[in-house]
C-alpha positions as CSV (number, residue, x, y, z in Angstrom):
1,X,41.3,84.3,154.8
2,X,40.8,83.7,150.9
3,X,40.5,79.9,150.0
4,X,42.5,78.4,147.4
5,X,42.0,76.6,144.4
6,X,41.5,73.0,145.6
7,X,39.5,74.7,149.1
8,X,37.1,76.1,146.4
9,X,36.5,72.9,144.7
10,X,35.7,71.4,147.7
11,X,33.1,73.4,148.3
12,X,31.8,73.8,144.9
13,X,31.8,69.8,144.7
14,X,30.0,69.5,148.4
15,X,27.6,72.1,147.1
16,X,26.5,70.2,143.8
17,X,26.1,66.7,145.7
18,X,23.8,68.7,148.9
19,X,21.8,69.5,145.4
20,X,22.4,66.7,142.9
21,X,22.4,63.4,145.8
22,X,18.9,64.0,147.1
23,X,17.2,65.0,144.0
24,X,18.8,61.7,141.8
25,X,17.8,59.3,145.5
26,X,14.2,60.8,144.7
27,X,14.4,60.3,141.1
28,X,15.4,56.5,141.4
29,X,12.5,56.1,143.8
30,X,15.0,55.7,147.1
31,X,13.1,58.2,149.3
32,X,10.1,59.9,149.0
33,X,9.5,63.2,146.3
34,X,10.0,66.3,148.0
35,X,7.6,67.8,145.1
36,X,4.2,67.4,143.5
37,X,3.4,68.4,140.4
38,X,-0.4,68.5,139.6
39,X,-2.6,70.7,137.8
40,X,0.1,73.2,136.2
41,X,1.7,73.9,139.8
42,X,4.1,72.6,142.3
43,X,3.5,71.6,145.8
44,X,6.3,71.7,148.1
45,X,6.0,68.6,150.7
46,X,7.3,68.4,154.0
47,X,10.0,65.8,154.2
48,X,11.6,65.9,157.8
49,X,9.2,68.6,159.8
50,X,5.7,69.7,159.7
51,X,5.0,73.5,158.5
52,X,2.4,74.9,160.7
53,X,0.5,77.6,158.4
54,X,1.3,80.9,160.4
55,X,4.9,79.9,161.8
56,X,5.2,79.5,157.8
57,X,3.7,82.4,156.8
58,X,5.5,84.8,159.3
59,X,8.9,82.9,158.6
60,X,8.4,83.5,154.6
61,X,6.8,87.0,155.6
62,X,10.0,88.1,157.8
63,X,12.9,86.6,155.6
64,X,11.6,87.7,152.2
65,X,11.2,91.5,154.0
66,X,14.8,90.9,155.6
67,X,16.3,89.8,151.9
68,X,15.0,93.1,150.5
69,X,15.9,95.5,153.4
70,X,19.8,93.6,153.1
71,X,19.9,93.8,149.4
72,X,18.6,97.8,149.8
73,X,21.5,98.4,152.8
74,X,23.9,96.7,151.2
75,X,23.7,98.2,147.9
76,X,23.6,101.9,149.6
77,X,26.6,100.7,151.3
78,X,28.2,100.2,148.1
79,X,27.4,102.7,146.4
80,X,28.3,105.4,149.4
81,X,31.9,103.8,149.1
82,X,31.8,104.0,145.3
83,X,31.4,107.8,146.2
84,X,33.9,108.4,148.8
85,X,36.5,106.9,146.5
86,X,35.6,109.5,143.6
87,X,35.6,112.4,146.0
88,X,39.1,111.3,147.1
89,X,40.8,110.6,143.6
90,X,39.5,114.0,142.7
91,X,40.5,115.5,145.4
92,X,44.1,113.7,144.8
93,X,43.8,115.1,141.2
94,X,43.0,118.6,142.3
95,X,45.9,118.2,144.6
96,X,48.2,117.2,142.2
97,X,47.7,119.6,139.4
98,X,47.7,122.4,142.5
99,X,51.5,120.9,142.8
100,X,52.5,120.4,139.2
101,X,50.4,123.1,136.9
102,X,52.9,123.0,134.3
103,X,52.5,119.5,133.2
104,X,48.7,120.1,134.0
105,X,48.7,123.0,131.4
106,X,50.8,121.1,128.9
107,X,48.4,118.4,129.0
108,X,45.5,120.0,128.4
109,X,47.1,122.0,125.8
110,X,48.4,118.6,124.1
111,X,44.8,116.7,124.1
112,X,43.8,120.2,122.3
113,X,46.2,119.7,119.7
114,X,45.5,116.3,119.1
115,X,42.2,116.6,119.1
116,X,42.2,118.7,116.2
């Protein structure tokens, strides 16, 4: 399921040329810019299909509400297992000095004395 070393650098290196190939081809004049830059701002320009104004709109409008409800869920997620795991290591630690209180007592006595 995990990918190994050489699997990772494959995809890192496939990643970098998706990114570094088209920009350099633009660069050197081989296809067209993708970008204009004019008065202070940037202008995205459509390369392969045409972007209709409200298909655009309601695509950014949905996927940028989507990426914030996901990061939101996600994050709740995490946190709710973050919690479950402290409630059962203190419940295992409960359990534990329930079993041994002898060390438990001795312990607590010895970070007293140490302390000191």
């Amino acid at each position: 399921i995990r990918a190994n070393r050489r699997a990772r650098a494959l995809v890192l290196m496939g990643s970098l040329a998706a990114v570094l190939v088209p920009t350099i081809l633009q660069l050197v004049g081989v296809i067209a810019p993708h970008y204009d830059f004019n008065h202070g701002g940037i202008t995205i320009l459509p390369s392969v299909v045409a972007l209709p104004e409200r298909a655009t709109w309601a695509f950014l409008l949905v996927t940028n509400c989507l990426t914030v409800v996901l990061a939101n869920v996600l994050v709740g997620r995490a946190v709710a297992a973050l919690l479950r795991a402290e409630r059962r290591l203190f419940t295992q630690a409960w359990r534990l000095r329930q079993f041994l209180p002898e060390l438990s007592a001795s312990a607590s006595s010895a970070g007293r004395t140490s302390g000191n």
